[in-house]
KETOR-80131 format. One line per field, with one value per residue (C-alpha): residue in one letter; residue number from 1; x, y, z. Coordinates in Angstrom, 1 decimal, m for minus. Layout:
N
residuo <- c(a/...)
num <- c(NUM/...)
xx <- c(X/...)
yy <- c(Y/...)
zz <- c(Z/...)
This chain:
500
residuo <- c(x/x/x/x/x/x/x/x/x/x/x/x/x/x/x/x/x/x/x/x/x/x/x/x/x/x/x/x/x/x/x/x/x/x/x/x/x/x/x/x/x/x/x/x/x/x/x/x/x/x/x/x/x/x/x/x/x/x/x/x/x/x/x/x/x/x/x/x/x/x/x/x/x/x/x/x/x/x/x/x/x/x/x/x/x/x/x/x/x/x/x/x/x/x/x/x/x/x/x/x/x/x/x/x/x/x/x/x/x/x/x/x/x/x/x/x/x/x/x/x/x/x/x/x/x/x/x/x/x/x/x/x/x/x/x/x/x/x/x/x/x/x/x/x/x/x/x/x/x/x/x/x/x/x/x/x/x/x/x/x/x/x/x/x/x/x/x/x/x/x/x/x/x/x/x/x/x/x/x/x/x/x/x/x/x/x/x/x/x/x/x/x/x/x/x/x/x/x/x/x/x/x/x/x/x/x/x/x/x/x/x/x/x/x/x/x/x/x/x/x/x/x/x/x/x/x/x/x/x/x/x/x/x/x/x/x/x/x/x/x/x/x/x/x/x/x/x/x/x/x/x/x/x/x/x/x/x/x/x/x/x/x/x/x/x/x/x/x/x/x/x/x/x/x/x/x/x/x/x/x/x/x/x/x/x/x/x/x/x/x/x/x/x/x/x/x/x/x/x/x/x/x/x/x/x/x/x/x/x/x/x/x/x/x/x/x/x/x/x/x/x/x/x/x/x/x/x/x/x/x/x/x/x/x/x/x/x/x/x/x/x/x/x/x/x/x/x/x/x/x/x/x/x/x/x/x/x/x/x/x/x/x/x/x/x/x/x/x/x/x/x/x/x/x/x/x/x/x/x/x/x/x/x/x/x/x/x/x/x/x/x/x/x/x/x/x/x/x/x/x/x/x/x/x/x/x/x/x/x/x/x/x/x/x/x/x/x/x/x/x/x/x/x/x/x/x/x/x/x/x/x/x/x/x/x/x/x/x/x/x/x/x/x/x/x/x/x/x/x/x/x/x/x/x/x/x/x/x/x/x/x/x/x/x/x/x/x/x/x/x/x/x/x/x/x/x/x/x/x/x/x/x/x/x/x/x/x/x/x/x/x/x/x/x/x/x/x/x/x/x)
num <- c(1/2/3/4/5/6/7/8/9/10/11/12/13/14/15/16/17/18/19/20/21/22/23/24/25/26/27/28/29/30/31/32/33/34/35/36/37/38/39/40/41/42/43/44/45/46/47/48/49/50/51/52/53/54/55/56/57/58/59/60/61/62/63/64/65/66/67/68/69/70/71/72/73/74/75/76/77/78/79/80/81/82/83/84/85/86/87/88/89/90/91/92/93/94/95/96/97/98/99/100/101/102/103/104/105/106/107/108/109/110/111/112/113/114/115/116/117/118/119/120/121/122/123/124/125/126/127/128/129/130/131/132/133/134/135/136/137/138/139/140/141/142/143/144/145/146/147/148/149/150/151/152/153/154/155/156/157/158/159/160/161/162/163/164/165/166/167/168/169/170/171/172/173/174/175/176/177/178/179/180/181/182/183/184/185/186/187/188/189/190/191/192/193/194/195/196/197/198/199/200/201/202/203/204/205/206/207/208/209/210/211/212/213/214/215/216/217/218/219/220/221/222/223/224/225/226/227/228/229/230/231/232/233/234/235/236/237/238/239/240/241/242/243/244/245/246/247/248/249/250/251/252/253/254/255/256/257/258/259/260/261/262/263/264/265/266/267/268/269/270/271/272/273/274/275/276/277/278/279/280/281/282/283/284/285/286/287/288/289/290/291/292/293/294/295/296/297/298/299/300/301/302/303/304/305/306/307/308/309/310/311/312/313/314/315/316/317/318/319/320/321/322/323/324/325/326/327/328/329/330/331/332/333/334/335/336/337/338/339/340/341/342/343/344/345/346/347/348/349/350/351/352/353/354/355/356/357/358/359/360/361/362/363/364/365/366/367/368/369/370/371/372/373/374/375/376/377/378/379/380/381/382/383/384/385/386/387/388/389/390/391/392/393/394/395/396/397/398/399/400/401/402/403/404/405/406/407/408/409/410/411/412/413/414/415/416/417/418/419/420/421/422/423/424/425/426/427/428/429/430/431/432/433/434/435/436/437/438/439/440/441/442/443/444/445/446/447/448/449/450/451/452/453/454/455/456/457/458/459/460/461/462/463/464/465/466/467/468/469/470/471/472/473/474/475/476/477/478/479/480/481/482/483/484/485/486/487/488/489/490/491/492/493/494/495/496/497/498/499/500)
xx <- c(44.1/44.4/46.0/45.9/49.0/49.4/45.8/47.0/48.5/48.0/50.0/49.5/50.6/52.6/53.6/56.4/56.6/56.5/56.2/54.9/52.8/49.2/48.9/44.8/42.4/40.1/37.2/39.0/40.1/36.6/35.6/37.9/37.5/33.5/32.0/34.4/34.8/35.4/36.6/39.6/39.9/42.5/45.2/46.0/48.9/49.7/52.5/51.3/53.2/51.8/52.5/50.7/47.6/44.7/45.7/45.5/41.4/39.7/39.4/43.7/43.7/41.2/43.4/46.5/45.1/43.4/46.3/48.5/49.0/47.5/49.8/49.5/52.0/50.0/47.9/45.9/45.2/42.4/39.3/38.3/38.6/42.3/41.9/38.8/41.0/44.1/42.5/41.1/44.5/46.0/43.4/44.4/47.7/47.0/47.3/46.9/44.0/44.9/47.7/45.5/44.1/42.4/41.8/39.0/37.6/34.6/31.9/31.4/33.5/34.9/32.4/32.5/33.1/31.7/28.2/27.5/27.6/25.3/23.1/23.3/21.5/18.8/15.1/14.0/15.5/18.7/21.9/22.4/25.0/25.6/25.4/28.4/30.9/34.2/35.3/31.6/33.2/35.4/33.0/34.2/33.1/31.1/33.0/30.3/31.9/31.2/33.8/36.5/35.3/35.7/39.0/40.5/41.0/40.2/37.7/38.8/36.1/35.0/38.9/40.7/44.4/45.7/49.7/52.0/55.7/56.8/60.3/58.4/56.0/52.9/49.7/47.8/44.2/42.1/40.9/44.7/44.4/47.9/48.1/51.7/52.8/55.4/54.3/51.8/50.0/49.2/45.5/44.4/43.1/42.0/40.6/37.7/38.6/37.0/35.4/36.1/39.6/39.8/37.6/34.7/32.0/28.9/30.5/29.8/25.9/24.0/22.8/26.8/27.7/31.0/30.9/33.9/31.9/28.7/27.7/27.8/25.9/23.3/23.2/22.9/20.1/18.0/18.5/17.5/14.2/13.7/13.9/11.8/11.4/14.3/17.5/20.5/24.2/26.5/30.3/32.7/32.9/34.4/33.8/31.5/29.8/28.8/27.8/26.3/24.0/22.7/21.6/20.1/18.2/17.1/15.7/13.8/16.1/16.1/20.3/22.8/26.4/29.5/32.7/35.4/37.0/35.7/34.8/33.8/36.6/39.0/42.0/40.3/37.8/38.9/36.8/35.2/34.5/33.2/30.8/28.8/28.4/27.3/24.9/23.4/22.8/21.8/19.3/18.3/17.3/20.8/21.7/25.5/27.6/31.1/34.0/33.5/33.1/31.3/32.5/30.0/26.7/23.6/21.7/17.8/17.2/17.5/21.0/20.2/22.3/19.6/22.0/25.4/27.2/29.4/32.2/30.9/28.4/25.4/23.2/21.6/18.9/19.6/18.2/21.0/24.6/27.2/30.8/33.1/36.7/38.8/40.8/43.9/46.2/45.6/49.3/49.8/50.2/53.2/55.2/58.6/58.7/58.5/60.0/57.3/56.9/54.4/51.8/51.9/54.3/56.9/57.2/58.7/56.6/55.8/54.4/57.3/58.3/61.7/60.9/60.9/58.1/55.8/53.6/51.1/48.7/45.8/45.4/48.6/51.2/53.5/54.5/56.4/54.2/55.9/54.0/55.2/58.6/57.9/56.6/52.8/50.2/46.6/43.3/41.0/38.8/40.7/44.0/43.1/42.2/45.2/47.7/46.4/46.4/50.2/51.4/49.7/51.6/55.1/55.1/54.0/56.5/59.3/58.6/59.2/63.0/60.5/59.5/57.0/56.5/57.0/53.7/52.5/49.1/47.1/45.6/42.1/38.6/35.3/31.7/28.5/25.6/21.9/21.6/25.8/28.7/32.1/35.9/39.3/42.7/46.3/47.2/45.5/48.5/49.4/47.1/43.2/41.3/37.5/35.1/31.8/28.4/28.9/25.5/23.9/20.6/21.0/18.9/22.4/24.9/28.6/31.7/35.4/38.9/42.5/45.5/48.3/52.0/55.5/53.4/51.5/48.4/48.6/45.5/41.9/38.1/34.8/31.3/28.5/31.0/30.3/32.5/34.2/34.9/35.8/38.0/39.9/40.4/41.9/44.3/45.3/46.0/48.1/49.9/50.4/50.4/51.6/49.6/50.7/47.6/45.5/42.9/42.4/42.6/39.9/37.4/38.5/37.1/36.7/37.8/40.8/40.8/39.2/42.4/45.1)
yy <- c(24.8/27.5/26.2/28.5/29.4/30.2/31.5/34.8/33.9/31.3/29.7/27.3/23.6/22.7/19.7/19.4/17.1/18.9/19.7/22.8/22.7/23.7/26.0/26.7/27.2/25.0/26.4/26.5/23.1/22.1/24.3/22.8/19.0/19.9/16.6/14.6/13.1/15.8/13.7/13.6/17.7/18.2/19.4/22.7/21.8/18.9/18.3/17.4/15.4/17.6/15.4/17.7/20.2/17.9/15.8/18.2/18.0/17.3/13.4/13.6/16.0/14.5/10.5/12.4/13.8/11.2/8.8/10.9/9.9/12.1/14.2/14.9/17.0/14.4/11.5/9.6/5.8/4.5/6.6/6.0/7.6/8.4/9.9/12.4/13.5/14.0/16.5/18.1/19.0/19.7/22.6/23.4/23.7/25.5/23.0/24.7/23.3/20.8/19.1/16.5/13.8/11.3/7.9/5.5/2.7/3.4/5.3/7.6/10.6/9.5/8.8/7.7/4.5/3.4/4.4/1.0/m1.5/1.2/3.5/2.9/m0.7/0.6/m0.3/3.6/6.5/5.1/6.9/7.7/9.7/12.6/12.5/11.2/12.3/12.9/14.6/14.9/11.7/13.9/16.6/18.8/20.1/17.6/17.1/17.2/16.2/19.7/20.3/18.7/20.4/24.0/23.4/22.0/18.4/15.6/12.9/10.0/7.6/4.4/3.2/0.3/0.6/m2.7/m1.7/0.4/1.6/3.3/3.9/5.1/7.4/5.7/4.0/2.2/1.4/m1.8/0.5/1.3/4.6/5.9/8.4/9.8/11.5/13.8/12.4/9.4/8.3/5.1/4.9/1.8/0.4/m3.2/m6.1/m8.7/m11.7/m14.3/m17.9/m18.6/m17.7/m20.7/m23.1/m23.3/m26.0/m23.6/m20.6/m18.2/m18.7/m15.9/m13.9/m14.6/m10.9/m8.6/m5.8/m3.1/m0.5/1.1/m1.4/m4.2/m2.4/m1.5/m5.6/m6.6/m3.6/m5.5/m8.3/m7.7/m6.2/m8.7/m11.3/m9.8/m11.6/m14.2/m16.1/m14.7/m16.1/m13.9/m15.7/m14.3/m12.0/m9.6/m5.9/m6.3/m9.9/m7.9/m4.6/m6.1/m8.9/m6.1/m4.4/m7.1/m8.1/m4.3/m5.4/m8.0/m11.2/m13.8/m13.7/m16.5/m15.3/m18.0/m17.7/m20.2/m18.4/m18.7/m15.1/m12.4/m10.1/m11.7/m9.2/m6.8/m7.9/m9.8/m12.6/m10.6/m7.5/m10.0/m11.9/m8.7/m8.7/m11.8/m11.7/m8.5/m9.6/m12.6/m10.9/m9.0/m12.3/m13.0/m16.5/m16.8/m20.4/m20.7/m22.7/m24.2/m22.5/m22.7/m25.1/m25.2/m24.2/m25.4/m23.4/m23.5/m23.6/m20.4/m20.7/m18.5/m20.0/m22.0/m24.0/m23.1/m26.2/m25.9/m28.1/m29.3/m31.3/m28.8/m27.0/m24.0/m22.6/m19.0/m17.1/m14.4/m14.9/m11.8/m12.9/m10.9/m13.0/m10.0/m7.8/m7.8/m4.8/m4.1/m3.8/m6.2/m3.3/m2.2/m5.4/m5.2/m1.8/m1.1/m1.9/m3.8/m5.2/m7.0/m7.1/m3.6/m1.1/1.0/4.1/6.6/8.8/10.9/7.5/8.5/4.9/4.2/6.0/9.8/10.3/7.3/7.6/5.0/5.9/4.5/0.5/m0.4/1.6/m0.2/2.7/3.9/3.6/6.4/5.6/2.3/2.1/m0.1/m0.5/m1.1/m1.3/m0.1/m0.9/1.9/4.5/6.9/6.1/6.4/10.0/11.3/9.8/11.0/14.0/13.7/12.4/15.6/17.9/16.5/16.6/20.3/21.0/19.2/21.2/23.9/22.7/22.2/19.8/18.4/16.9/13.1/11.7/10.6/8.1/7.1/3.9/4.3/2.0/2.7/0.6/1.4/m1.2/m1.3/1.4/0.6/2.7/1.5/3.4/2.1/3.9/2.8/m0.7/m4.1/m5.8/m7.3/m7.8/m6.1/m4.6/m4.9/m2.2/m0.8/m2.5/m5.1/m6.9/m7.7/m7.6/m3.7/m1.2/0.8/m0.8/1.0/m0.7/m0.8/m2.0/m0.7/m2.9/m2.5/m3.2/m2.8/m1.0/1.3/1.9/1.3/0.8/2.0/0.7/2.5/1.5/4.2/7.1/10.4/12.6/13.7/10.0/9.1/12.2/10.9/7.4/8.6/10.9/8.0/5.5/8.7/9.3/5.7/6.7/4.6/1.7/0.9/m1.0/m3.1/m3.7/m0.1/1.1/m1.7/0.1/3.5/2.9/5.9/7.6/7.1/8.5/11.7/12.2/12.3)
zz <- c(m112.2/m109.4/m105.9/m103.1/m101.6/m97.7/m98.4/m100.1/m103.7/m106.4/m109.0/m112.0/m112.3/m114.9/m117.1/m115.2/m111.8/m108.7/m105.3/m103.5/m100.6/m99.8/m96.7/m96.4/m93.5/m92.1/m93.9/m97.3/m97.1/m96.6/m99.1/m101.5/m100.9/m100.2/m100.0/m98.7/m95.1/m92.6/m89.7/m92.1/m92.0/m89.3/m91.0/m91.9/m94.5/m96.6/m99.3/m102.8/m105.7/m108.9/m112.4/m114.4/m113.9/m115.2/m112.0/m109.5/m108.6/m105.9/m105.9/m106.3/m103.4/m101.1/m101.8/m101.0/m97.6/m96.4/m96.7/m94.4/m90.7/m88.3/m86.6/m83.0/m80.1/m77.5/m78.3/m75.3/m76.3/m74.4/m73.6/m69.9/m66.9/m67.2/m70.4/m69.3/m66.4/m68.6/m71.0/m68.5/m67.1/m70.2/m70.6/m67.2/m68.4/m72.0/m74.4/m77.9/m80.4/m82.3/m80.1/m78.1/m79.3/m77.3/m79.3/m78.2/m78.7/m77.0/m79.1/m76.5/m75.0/m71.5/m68.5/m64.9/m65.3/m61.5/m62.2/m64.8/m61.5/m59.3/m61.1/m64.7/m63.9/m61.4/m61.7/m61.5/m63.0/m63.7/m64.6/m68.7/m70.3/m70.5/m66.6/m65.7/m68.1/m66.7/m63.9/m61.9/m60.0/m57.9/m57.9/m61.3/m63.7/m67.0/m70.1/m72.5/m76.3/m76.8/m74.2/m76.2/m79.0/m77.7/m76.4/m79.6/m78.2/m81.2/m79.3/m82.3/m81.1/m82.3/m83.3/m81.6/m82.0/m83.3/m83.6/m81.6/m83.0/m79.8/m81.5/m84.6/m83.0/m84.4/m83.8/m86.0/m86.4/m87.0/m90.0/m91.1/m90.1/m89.0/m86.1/m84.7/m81.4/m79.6/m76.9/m76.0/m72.6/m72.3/m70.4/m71.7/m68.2/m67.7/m69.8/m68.1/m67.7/m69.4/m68.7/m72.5/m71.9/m69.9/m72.3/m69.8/m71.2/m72.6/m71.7/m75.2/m74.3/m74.7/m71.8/m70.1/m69.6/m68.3/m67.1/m68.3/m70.6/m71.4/m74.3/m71.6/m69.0/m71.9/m72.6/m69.2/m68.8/m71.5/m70.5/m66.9/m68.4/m70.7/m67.7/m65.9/m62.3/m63.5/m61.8/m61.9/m61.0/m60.4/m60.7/m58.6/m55.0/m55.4/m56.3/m59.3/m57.9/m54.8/m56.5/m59.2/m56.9/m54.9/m58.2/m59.7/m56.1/m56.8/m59.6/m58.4/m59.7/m57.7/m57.4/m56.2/m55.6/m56.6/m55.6/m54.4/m51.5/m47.9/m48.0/m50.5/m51.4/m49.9/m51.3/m48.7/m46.2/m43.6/m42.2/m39.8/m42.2/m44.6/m42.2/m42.1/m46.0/m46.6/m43.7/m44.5/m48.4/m47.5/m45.4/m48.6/m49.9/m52.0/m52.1/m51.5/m52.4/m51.2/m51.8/m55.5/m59.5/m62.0/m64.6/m67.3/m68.7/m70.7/m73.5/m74.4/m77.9/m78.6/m77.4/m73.9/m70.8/m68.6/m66.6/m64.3/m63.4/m60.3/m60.0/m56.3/m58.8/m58.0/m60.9/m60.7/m63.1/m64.3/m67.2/m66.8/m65.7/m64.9/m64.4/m62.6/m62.0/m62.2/m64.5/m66.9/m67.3/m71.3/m72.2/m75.2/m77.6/m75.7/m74.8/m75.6/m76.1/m72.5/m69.6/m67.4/m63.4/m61.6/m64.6/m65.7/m67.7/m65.2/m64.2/m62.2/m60.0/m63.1/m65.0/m67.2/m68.8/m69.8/m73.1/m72.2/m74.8/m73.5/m70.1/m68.3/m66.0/m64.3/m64.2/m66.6/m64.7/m61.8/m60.3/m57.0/m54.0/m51.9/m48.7/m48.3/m50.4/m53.3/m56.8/m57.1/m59.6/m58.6/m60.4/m59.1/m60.3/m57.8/m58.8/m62.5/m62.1/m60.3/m62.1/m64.9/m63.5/m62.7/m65.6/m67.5/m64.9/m65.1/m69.1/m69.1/m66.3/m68.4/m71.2/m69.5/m67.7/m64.8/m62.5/m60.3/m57.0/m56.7/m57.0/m53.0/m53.3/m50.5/m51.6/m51.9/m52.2/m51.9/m52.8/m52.2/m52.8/m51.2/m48.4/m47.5/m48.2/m47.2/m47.7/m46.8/m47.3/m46.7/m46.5/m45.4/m43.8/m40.5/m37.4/m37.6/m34.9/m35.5/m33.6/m33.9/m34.9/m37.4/m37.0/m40.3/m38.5/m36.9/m38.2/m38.6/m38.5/m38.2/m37.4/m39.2/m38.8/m38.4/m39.8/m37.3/m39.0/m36.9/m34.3/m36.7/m37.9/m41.9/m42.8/m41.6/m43.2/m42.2/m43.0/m43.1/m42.2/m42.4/m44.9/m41.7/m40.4/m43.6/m43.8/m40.1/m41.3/m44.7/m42.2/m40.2/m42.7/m43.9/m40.7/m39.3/m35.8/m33.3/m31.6/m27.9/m27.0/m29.9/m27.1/m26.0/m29.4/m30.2/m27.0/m28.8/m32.7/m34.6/m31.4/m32.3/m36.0/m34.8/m32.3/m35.2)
């Protein structure tokens, strides 16, 4: 049989055992193996055992390829927000087609993950794909799958990796597919947490929904339609109970909020920043119940959650309940490979690991926090992008004997829900001025608060800012200038910001 030969020459097999090796192009190979899977047509060479020339057809060939591991210069597991910023460098920096490949779980190219809690969930013309692929959060360009397509970047969607060999260079697949790596960036982000983690009475009832990718949001949309006019509890204060309640409100659900603090997000409001919140959604018609959990829940017949018991011995009806208790860094794959710190994998300011061929970036990486001296570990959508970003940089720079500049975060959080917008940068420790109006009741209301540390300003939060207050706030939290006076800088407010 005929086997072509760096695409110019052929030979014959023959009786004899060999091994020679098939160099074709892309459009001969699927020329030659017609009919068979082309995800599995991404290599341009493979080496073939020949035992005589009956044997070397197309079903042979075609066993013999798809077996092989797929071979990559980079490979980025996890699909999310990190991974949609990363490629985008990496075409930035000239990566060559064929060397990226971006493995997902997801069955989707990566997307703006902020947009499920706000606009993918609204009432009227809400958000769908492709709107808000990747990068349009930060204002760039939209990484259509085409995108990926023209650059030469392999989008491998729809795969869950099940086992990591970091010393090995390979991945594995819940399928068995094998991928290896040069290189690998870990961007696996967070993992809900879960009331069945916890063995809470009831708590796989249907209608019980998470938030944390586009299949949930497109469950919780149905089901919001479905229950048209219904109750909803929403378990939990914090970022995705309070986005989340005001979409739902938007939707005309009659919502009750559950959390068992004394104020909603409590690892960043302070009392008095939180007052406002609760006020103004309560205004909004939210119900809002402090200071117990939910420790159970009742089904109909058709196995829908009806009931939310809390552990204060009330019981509230609810024909939909969103949980939102927080996050887990997804880093199971890697323990033991890696050298980890509080919760997540280290790095240096590179999100180099201990392995010079393994980065983290986004949600898993405990990095070092410049600013303020230490190692950290951030779960934000900001955070996600640029250290993706960074990460990218450094490997291309190393590649080249080169180097980059130590990677310099401003902590950054933003939330927007009903007609409020709030940003804070730096750090929320030691004493808090309050100033402004922070009436739930005012028609505008538009307040914020400094954290003063050692005499500095470290931190700095802003409700209904303009991009240029926001912009002052971000510069003082940057610059911790010196406080003197907490009163006068109190009588001062955004003043203050708009002096530095």
């Amino acid at each position: 049989m005929p086997v072509l030969v760096s695409g110019q020459r052929t030979c014959h097999a023959s009786e004899i055992p060999f091994t020679f090796t098939i160099c074709v192009s892309q459009n001969n190979l699927q020329d030659l193996i017609k009919g068979s899977d082309e995800s599995q047509l991404d290599r341009s060479s493979f080496h073939y055992q020949c035992l005589s020339s009956h044997t070397l057809n197309r079903a042979s060939i075609v066993s013999h390829f798809t077996s092989m591991a797929k071979t990559f210069k980079y490979i980025i597991v996890g699909g999310g927000v990190a991974a949609g910023y990363a490629a985008r460098e990496f075409a930035k920096q000239g990566v060559k087609p064929g060397e990226l490949a971006i493995i997902s779980k997801e069955a989707v190219a990566p997307y703006e993950r902020p947009a499920l809690s706000k606009a993918y969930l609204f009432p009227e013309s809400p958000a769908r794909l492709p709107g808000f692929h990747v990068c349009v959060g930060s204002g760039g360009e939209r990484l259509l799958p085409e995108w990926y397509t023209e650059k030469g970047i392999e989008l491998i969607l729809s795969t869950e990796i099940v086992k990591a060999d970091l010393a090995a260079k390979s991945l594995i697949s819940a399928s068995g597919e094998t991928f290896s790596y040069q290189t690998l960036i870990i961007a696996t982000g967070s993992t809900v947490i879960r009331l069945t983690d916890f063995g809470v009475e009831g708590a796989d009832a249907k209608n019980i929904f998470y938030l944390r990718e586009i299949d949930d949001a497109d469950k919780l949309y149905e089901a919001i339609k479905a229950k048209k006019n219904g109750k909803a509890v929403v378990v939990g204060g914090g970022y995705i109970g309070l986005e989340l309640s005001a979409v739902l409100k938007l939707n005309n659900i009659d919502v009750t909020m559950v959390y068992p603090e004394p104020w909603c997000m409590p690892r960043l409001f302070t009392a008095d920043i939180a007052e406002f919140y609760e006020g103004y959604y309560a205004n909004k018609g939210v119900n809002i119940i402090k200071g117990t959990v939910a420790v159970g829940f009742t089904s109909n017949s058709d196995g829908e959650v009806k009931e939310v018991k809390l552990k204060d011995g009330r019981v509230l009806e609810a024909d939909i309940v969103v949980v939102g208790v927080g996050g887990r860094p997804q880093t199971a794959l890697f323990k033991g490979q890696v050298e980890e710190d509080k919760g997540g994998i280290k790095t240096d300011s590179f999100f180099k690991t201990n392995l010079s061929d393994v980065y983290a970036v986004g949600d898993v990486a405990t990095f070092p926090l410049k600013l303020y001296g230490e190692l950290r570990r951030v779960e934000h959508v900001d955070h996600s992008r640029k250290s993706a970003e960074q990460a990218v940089k450094a490997i291309k720079a190393a590649e080249d004997g080169k180097t980059v500049e130590e990677y310099d975060y401003l902590p950054y959080f933003y939330s927007r829900a009903f007609d409020l917008s709030w940003q804070f940068y730096g750090d929320n420790v030691g004493d808090t001025v309050l100033f402004g109006d922070n009436k739930p009741t005012s028609a505008k209301p538009k307040f914020g608060s400094y954290w003063i540390k050692d005499g500095k300003v470290v931190g700095a939060f802003l409700e209904s800012g303009t991009p240029e207050e926001n912009s002052a706030i971000a510069k003082v939290a940057r610059v911790q200038p010196p406080v003197a006076d907490i009163d006068q800088l109190a009588k001062e407010g955004l003043s203050f910001a708009s002096k530095i």
